[in-house]
Backbone as JSON Lines, residues from 0, in Angstrom:
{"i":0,"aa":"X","n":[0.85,-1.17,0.0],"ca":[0.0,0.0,0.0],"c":[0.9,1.23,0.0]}
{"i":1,"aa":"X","n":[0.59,2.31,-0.83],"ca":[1.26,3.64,-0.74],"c":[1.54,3.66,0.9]}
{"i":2,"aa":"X","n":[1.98,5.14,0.51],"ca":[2.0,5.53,2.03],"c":[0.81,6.64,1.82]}
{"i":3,"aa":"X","n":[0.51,7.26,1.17],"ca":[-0.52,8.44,1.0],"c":[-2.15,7.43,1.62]}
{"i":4,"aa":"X","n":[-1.98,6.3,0.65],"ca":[-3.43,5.68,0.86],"c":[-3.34,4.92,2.58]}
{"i":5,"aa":"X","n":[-2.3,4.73,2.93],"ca":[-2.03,4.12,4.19],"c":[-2.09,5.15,5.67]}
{"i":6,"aa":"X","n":[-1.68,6.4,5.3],"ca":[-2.09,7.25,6.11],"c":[-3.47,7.83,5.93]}
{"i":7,"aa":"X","n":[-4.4,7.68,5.29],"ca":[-5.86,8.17,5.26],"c":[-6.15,6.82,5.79]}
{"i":8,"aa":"X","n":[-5.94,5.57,5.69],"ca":[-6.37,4.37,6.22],"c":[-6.5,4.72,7.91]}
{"i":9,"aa":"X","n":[-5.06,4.9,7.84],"ca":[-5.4,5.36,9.48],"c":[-5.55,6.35,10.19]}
{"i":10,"aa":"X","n":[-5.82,7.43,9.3],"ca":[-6.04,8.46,9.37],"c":[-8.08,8.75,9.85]}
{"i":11,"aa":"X","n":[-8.43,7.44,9.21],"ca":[-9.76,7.34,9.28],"c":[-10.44,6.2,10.5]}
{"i":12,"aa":"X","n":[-9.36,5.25,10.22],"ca":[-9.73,4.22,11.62],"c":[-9.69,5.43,12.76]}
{"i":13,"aa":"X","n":[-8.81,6.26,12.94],"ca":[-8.54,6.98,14.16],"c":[-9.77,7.7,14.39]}
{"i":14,"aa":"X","n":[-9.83,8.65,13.49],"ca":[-11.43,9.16,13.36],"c":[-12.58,8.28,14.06]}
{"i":15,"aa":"X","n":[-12.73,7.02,13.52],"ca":[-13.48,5.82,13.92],"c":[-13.74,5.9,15.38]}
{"i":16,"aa":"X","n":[-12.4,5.76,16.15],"ca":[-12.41,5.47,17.63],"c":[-12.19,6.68,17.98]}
{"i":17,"aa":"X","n":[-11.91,7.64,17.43],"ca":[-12.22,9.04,18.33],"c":[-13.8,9.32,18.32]}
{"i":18,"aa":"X","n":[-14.35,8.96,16.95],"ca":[-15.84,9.87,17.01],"c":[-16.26,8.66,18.37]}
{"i":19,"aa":"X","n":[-16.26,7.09,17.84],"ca":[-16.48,6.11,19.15],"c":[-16.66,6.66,20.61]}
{"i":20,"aa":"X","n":[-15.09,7.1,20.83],"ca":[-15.16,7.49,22.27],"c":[-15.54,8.7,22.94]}
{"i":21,"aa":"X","n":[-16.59,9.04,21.82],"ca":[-17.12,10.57,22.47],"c":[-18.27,10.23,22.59]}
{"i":22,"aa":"X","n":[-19.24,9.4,22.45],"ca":[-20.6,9.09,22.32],"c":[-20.85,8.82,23.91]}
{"i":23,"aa":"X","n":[-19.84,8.77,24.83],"ca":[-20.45,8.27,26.18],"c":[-20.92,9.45,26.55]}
{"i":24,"aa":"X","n":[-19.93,10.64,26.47],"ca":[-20.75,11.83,26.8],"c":[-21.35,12.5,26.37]}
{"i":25,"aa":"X","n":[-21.47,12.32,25.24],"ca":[-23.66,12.65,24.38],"c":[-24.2,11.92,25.26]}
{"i":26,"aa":"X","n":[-24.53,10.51,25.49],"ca":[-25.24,9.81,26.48],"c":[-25.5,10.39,27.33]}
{"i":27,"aa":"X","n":[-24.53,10.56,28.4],"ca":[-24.06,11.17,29.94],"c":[-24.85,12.43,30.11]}
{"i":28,"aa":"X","n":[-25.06,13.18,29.07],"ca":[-25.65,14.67,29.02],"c":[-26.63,14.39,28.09]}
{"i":29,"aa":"X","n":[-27.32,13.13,27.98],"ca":[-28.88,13.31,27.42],"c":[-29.26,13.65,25.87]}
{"i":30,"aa":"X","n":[-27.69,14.04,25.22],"ca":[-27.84,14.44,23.77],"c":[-27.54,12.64,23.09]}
{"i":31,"aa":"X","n":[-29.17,11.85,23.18],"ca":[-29.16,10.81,22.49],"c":[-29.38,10.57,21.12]}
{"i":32,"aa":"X","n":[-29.88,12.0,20.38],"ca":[-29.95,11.52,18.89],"c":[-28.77,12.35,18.1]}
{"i":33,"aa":"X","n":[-28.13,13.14,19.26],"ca":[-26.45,13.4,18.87],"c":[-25.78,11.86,18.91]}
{"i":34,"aa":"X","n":[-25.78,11.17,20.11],"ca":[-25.2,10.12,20.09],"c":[-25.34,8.84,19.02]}
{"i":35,"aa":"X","n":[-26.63,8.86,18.45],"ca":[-26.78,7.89,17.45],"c":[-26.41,8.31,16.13]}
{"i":36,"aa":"X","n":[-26.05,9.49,16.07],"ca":[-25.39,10.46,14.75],"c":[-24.09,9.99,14.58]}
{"i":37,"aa":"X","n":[-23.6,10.28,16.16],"ca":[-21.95,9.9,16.08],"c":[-21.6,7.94,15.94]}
{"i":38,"aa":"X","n":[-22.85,7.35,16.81],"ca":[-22.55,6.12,16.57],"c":[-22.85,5.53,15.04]}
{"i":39,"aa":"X","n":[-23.49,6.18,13.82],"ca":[-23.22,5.69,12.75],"c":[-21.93,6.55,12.0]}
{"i":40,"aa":"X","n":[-21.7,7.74,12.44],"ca":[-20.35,7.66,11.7],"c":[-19.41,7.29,12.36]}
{"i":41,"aa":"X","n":[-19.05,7.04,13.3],"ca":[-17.62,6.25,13.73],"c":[-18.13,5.11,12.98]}
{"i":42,"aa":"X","n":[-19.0,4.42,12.91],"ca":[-19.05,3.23,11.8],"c":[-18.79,3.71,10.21]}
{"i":43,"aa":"X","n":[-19.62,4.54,10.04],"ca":[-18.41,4.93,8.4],"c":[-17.74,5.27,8.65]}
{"i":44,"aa":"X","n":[-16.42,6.0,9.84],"ca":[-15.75,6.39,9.02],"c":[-14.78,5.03,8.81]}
{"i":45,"aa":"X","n":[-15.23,3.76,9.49],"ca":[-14.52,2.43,9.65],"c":[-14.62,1.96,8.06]}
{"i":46,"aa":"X","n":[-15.93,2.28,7.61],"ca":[-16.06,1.78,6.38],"c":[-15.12,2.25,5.35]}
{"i":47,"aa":"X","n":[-15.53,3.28,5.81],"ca":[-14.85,4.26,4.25],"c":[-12.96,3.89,4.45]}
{"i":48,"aa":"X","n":[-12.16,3.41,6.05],"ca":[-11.26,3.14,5.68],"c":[-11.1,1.76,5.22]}
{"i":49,"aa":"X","n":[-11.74,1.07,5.39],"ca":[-11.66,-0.27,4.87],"c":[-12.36,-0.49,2.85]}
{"i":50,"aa":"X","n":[-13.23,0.58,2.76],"ca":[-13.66,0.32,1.2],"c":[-12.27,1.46,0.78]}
{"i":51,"aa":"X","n":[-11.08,2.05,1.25],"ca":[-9.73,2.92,0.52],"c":[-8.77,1.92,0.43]}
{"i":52,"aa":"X","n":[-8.64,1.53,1.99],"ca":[-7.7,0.27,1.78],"c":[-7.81,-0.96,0.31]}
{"i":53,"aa":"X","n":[-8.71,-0.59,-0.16],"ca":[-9.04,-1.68,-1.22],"c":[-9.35,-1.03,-2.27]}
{"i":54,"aa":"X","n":[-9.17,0.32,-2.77],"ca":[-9.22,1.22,-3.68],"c":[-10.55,1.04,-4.08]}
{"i":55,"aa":"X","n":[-11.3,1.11,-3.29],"ca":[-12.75,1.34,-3.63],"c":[-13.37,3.02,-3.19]}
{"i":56,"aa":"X","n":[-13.6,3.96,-4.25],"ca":[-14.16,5.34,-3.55],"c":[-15.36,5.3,-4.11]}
{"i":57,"aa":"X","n":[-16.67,5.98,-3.01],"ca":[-17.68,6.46,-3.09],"c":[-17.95,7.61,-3.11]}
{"i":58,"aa":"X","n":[-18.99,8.08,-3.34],"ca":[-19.34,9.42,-2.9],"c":[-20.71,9.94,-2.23]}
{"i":59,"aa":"X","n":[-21.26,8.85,-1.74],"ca":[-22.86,9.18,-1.28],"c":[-22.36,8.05,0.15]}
{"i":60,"aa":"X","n":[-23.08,8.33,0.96],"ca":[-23.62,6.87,2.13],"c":[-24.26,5.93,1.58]}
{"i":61,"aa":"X","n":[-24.97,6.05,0.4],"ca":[-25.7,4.53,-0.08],"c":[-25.03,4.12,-0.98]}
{"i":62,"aa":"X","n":[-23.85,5.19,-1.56],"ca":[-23.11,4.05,-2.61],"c":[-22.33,3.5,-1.38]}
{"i":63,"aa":"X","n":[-21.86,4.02,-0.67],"ca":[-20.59,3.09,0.51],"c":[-21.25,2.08,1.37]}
{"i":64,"aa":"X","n":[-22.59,2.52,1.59],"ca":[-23.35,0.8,1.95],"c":[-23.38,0.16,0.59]}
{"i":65,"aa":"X","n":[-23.63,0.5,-0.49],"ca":[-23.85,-0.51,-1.34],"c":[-22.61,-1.36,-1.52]}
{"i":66,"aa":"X","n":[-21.2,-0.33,-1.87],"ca":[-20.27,-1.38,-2.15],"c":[-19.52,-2.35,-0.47]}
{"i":67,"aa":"X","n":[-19.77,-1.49,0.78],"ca":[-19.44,-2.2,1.42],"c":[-20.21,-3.63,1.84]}
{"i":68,"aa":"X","n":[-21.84,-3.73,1.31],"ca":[-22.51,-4.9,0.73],"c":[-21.81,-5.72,0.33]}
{"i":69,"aa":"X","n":[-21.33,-5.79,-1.38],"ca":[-20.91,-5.96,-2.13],"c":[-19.52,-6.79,-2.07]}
{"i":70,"aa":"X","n":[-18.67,-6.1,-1.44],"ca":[-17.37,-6.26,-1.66],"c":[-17.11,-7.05,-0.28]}
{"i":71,"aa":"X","n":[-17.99,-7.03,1.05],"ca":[-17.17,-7.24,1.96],"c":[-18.14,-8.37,2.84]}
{"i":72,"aa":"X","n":[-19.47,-8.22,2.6],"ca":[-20.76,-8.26,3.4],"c":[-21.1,-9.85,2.42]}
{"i":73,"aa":"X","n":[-21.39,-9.44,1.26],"ca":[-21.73,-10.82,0.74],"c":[-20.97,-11.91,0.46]}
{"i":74,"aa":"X","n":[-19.37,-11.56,-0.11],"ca":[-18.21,-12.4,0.21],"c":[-17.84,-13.35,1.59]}
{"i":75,"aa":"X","n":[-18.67,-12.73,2.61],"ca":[-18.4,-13.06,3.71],"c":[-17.19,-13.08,4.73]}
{"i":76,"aa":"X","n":[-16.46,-11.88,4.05],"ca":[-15.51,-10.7,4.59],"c":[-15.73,-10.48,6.22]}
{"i":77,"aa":"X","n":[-16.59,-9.53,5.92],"ca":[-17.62,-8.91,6.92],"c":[-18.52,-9.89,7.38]}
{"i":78,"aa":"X","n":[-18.88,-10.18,9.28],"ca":[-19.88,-11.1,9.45],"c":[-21.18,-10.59,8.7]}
{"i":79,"aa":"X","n":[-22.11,-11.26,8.63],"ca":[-23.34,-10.89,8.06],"c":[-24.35,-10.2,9.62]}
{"i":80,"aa":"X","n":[-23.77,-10.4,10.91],"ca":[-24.08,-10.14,11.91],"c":[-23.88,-8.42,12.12]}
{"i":81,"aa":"X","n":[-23.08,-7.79,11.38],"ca":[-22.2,-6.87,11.43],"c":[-22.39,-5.93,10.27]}
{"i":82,"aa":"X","n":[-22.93,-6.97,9.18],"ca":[-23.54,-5.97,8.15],"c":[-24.98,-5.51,8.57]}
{"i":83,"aa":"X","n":[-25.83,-6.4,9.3],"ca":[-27.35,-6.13,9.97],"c":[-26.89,-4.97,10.59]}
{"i":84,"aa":"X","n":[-25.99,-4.74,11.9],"ca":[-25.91,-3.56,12.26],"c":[-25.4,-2.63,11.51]}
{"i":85,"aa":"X","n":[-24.68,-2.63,10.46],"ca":[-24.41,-1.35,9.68],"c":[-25.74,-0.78,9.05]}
{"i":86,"aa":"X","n":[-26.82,-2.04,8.33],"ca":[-28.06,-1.15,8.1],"c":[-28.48,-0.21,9.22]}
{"i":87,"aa":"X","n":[-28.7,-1.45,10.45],"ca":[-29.79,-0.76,11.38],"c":[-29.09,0.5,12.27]}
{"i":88,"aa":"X","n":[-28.38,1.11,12.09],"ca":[-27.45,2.24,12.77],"c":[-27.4,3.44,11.79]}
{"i":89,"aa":"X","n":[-27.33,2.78,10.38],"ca":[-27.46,3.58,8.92],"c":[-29.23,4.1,9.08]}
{"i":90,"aa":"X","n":[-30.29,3.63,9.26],"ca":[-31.52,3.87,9.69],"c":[-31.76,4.38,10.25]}
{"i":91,"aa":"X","n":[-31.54,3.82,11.9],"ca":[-31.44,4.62,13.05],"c":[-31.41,6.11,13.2]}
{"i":92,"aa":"X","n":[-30.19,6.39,11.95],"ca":[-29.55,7.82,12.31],"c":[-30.63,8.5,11.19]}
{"i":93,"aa":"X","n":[-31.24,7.68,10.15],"ca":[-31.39,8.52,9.3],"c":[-32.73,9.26,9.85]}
{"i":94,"aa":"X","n":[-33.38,8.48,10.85],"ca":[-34.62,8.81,11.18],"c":[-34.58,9.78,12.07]}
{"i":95,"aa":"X","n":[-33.58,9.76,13.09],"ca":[-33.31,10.69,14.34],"c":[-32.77,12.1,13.73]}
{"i":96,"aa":"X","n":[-31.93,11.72,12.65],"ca":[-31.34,13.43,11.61],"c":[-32.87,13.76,11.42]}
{"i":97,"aa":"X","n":[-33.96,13.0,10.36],"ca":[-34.27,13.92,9.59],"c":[-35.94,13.79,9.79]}
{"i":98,"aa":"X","n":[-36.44,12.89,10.57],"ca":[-37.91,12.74,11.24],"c":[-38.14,14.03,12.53]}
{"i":99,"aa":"X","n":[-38.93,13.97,11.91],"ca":[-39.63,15.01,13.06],"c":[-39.88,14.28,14.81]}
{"i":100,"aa":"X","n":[-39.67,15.15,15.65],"ca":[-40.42,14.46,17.14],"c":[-39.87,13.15,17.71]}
{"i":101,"aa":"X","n":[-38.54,12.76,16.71],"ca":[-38.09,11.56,17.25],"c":[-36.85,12.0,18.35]}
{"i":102,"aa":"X","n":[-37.09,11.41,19.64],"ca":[-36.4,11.19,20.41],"c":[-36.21,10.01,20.93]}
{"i":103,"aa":"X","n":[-34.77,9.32,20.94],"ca":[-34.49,7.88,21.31],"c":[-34.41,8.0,22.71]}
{"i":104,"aa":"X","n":[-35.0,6.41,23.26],"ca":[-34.66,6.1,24.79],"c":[-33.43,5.65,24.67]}
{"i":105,"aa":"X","n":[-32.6,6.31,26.16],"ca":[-31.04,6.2,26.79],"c":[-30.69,4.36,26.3]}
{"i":106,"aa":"X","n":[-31.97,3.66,26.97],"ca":[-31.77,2.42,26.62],"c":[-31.12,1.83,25.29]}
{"i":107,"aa":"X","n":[-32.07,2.27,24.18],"ca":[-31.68,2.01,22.87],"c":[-30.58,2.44,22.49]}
{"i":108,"aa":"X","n":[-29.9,3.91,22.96],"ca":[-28.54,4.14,22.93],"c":[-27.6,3.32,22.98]}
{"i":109,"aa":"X","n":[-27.8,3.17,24.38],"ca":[-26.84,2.17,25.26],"c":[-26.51,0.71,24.36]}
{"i":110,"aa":"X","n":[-27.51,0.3,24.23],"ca":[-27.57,-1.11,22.94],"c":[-27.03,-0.9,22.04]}
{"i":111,"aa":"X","n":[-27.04,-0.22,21.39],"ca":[-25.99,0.7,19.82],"c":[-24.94,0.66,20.36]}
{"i":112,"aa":"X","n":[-24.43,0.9,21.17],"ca":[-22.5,0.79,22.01],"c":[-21.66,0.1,21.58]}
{"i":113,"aa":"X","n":[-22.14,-1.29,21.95],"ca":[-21.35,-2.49,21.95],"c":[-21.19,-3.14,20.47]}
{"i":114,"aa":"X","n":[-22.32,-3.24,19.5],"ca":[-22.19,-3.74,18.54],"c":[-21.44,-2.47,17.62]}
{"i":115,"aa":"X","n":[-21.76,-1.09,17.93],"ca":[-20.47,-0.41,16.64],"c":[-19.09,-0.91,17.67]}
{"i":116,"aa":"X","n":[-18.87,-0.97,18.47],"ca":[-17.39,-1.76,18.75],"c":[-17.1,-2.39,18.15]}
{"i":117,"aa":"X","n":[-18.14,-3.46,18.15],"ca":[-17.48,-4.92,17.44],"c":[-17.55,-5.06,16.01]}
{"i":118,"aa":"X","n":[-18.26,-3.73,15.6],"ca":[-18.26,-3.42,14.45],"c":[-16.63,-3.1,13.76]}
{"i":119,"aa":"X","n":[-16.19,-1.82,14.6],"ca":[-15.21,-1.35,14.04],"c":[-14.03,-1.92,14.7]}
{"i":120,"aa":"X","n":[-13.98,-2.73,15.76],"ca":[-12.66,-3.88,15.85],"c":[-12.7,-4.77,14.71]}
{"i":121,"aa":"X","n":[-13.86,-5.43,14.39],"ca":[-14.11,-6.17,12.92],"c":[-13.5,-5.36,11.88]}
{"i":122,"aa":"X","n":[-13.48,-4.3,11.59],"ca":[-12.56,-3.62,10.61],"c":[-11.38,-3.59,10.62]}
{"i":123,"aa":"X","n":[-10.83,-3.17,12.14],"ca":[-9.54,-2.99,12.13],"c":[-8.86,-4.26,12.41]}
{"i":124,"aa":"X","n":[-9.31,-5.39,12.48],"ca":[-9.07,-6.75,12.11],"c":[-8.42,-7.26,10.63]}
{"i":125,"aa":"X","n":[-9.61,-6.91,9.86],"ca":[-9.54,-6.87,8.7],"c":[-8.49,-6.18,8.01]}
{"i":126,"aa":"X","n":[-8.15,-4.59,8.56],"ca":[-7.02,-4.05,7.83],"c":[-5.61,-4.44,8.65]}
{"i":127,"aa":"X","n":[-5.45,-5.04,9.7],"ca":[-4.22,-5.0,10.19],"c":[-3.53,-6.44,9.6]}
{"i":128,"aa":"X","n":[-4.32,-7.46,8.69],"ca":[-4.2,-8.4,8.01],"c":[-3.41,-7.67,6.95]}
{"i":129,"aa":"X","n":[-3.34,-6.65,6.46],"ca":[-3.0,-6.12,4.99],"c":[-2.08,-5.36,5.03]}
């Protein structure tokens, strides 16, 4: 791998676990449909380094779900356990951005936590192979 494409690789995992480790305190202070904002992009930005690492570029969120489908999800790359939560977090957020009157319970937050973890350790799995 270059070094140009290798430093946005990790240039973006980092992103990943920084946006990650800020979501406790959206929680902590009640900003829960901030927190489900940040818990689907620390999951792209996992994606988007794992669809560079493989010279794949998008330019929308549904082309980068589509090819991370595609390339990683149906190959069986990616668990298929792991692609379910990339929809349902991709949803999640889209409804809390752009629906009216939606406010999530702390609970449902809290549940979103653990699986973008194991989401984006599943990535950085994947790229530390390469």
């Amino acid at each position: 791998m270059n070094g140009e494409k290798a430093n946005l690789v990790k240039y973006r995992i980092a992103k990943a676990n920084e946006t990650l480790n800020e979501i406790e305190s959206h929680i902590q202070n009640d900003l829960l449909n901030t927190a489900v904002n940040r818990l689907y992009y620390a999951c792209f930005y996992a994606v988007i380094a794992l669809l560079t690492d493989n010279d794949i570029y998008t330019k929308t969120h549904s082309g980068t779900r589509q090819m991370f489908g595609l390339h990683f999800i149906k190959p069986g790359i990616i668990s298929e356990a792991s692609g379910s939560f990339y929809k349902e977090i991709f949803d999640t957020r889209q409804i809390g951005d752009y629906e009216d009157y939606i406010v999530f319970e702390k609970e449902k937050v809290l549940a979103l936590l653990e699986p973008a973890r194991i989401f984006i350790e599943e990535i950085e799995q994947i790229l530390s192979t390469h």
